[in-house]
Residue, then its C-alpha position, 0 to 999 in steps of 0.5 A: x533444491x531450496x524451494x522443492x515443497x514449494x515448487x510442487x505445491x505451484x505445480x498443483x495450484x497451476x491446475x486450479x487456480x489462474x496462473x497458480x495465484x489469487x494475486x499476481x504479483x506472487x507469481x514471480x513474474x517480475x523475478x521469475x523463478x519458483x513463488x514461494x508457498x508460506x506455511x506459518x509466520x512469527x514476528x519478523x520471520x516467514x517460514x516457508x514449505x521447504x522449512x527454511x527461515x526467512x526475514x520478512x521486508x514485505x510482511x503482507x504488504x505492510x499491514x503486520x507493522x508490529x510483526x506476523x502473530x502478534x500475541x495480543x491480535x491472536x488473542x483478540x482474534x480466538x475471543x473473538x472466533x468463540x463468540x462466532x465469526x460473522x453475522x451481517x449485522x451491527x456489532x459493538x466492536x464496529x462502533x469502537x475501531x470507528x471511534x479509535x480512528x476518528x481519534x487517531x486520524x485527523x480531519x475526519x469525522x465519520x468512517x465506513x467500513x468495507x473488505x479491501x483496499x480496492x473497495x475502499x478507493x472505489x466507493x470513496x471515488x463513487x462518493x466523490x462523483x456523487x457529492x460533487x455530481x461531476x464525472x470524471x476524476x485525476x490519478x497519476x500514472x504509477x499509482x495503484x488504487x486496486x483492481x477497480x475499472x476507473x484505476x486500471x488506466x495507461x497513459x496512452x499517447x501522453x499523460x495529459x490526453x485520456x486514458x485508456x485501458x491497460x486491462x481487457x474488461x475496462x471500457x472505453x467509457x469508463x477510460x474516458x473519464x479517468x485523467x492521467x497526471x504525472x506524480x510530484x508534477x503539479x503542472x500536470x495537474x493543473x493543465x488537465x483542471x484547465x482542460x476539465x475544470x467543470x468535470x472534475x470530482x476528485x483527484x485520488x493519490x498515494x501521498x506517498x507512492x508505494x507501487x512504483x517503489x517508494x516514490x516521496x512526495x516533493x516538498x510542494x506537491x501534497x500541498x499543491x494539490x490541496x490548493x488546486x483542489x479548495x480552488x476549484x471545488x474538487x475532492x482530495x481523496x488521499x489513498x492511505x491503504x498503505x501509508x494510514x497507521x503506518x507512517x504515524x497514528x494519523x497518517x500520511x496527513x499528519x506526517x504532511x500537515x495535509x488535510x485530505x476530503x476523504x482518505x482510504x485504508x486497507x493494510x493495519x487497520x484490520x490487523x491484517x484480515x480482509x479490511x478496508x474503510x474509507x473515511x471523512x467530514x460528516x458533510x461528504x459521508x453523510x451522502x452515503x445510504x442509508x442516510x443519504x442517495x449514494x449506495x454502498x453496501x457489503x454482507x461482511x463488511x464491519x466482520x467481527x473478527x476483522x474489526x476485533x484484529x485492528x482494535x487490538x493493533x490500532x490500540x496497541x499503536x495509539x497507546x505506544x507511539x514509541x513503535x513509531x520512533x523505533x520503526x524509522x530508527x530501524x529503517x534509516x539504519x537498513x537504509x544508511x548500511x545499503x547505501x555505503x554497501x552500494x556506494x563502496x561496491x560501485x553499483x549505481x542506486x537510489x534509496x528512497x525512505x519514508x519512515x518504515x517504507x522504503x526501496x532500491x532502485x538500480x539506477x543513477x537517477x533520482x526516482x521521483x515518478x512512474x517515469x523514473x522508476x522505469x528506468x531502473x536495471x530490472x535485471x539487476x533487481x532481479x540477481x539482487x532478488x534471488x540473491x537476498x532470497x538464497x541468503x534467507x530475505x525476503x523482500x518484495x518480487x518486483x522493482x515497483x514495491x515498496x518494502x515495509x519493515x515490522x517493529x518485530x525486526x531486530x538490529x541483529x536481523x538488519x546486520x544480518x540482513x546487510x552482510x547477505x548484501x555485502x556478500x551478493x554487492x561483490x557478485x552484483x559488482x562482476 
């Protein structure tokens, strides 16, 4: 049995934790079959609690972009650890990672920091509703924000009607104020801004989708949303937990040449601890207490340890740009060899790739949004899944995610990585 350790230990976790997880997705749900239970991890590999050797296509959903134990972050992190591991007070270290990525990123000013993704696209939409005193705010359908109230919305009977919870806890209340448009659509958008158009604080996105799988922006969208937004005085909230520091330096805004009012982090910028941060123009963060009315506050954010970890990758990646090259050299390769793997065996797919995200999708049709998306052959991921699993890859446990390469990968690794594929089209093709 490959997974026995593992399955065991899920058996024991059953009993104390809800549904043997702390978050979903690693349950298998989606994929079904034994989630796996990792025991350590270097560079491009995961070792698993059966001991078998896995090439790593998530590693922790995107924030090891360099590779799992990347020896100048463990160094950083024990210098750091001697000294102690949290105060709740100001440190040094929080003011350099804050100058680093005012450096790196562009059209900010200032950043607070916080402990999660989901903390971060929730204050910056608090701060937004408080800069803007208006209520409600536009998310498309597809688009992860975190577990917050105001992000756990369907599209109900149409995605140009209001919201309505997809989670028991979510209120009505807050469901109301939560517009739902339609990814690279900017009719949607503007037909909800004509609905609203005196209620409308901000409009969050992924400006480059990775929980649907990767969905790319359209040539026009980012920019149209840009000028939707200066048109009539709402916020550009760009959610960059997994695109900041990954598709480049500074981002999805430098790769589009989008200039966003405040943008969210998570992933790299602690070097994979617990970090988030969210960041903009001095005129919008200066809202934020102690300086000014909107509150925000956390006992660990700014942790030391946390900050000591994104110093050392975040200064590694401002001072080696070249990561950046080799990364999309890396995933355009993966990418052209499973594209000719698919296209000679005959199984219908698409491949969307931006830089070193990227993602299949077993459909005919281009995927462009939520509704696309949906389309694919689930049960086909699922066979593909396992099969790459049995072969030693580990890529994401459902058709909505993104993968995220690490520089770590070898082109030794992605051929590796293609004849498992090869291997498992035949099968697939039956």
């Amino acid at each position: 049995m490959l997974y026995q350790r593992s399955s065991s230990l899920f058996k024991a976790a059953q009993k104390v934790l809800p549904g043997g997880v702390n978050s979903p997705v690693r349950a298998f749900k989606a994929v079904g079959g034994t989630p796996l239970f990792i025991q350590k991890a270097k560079g491009a590999y995961l070792t698993d609690a059966d001991g078998r050797q896995l090439i790593d296509y998530v590693n922790s959903w995107g924030p090891m972009i360099l590779g799992h134990a990347y020896p100048t972050v463990i160094e950083a992190l024990k210098r750091k650890a001697e000294k102690g591991t949290s105060f709740g007070m100001p440190t040094e270290i929080e003011t350099q990672v804050a100058e680093l990525v005012v450096q790196m990123v562009p059209h900010i000013d200032k950043i607070r920091f916080v402990n999660s993704g989901t903390e971060a696209c929730m204050s910056a939409v608090r701060l937004a509703r408080g800069f803007t005193g208006k209520d409600k705010i536009i998310k498309f359908a597809g688009c992860y924000h975190g577990h917050s109230d105001s992000f756990l919305i369907q599209a109900g009977s149409g995605a140009l009607t209001f919201g309505t919870p997809n989670s028991p806890g979510v209120t009505q209340g807050t469901a109301k104020d939560t517009l739902l448009a339609r990814y690279n659509d900017l009719e949607s958008v503007q037909t909800l801004i004509e609905e609203h158009r005196h209620d409308i604080a901000c409009i969050i996105v992924e400006p480059v989708a990775g929980n649907m799988g990767c969905i790319v922006p359209e040539k026009n969208f980012l920019k149209g949303l840009r000028k939707l937004c200066t048109a009539n005085d709402i916020l550009l909230i760009f959610d960059e937990v997994m695109t900041g520091f990954r598709l480049a330096k500074g981002g999805a805004q430098e790769v589009y040449k989008v200039q966003a009012d405040l943008v969210t982090f998570g992933k790299i910028i602690g070097g994979g601890l617990p970090v988030g941060a969210f960041a903009g123009p001095s005129k919008i963060m200066d809202y934020l207490a102690p300086e000014g009315p909107v509150y925000q506050a956390g006992t660990l954010s700014g942790n030391p340890l946390a900050m000591a970890a994104g110093f050392a990758l975040l200064q590694e990646l401002h001072e080696h740009p070249e990561h950046y090259t080799a990364l999309a050299d890396k995933t355009a390769y993966l990418n052209r060899g499973l594209q000719e793997l698919f296209t000679m065996h005959s199984i219908p797919h698409q491949i969307n790739r931006v830089g070193s995200m990227i993602s299949v999708h077993f459909t005919p049709d281009p995927v462009v949004d939520f509704s696309t998306a949906t389309k694919g052959n689930n049960p086909l991921f699922t066979q593909f899944f396992h099969g790459m699993l049995a072969g030693g890859i580990h890529l994401p446990p459902s058709a909505f995610e993104s993968w995220f390469l690490s520089d770590a990968l070898s082109y030794q690794d992605l051929d590796y990585t293609l004849e498992v594929c090869e291997q498992l089209a035949k099968e697939m093709k039956k």
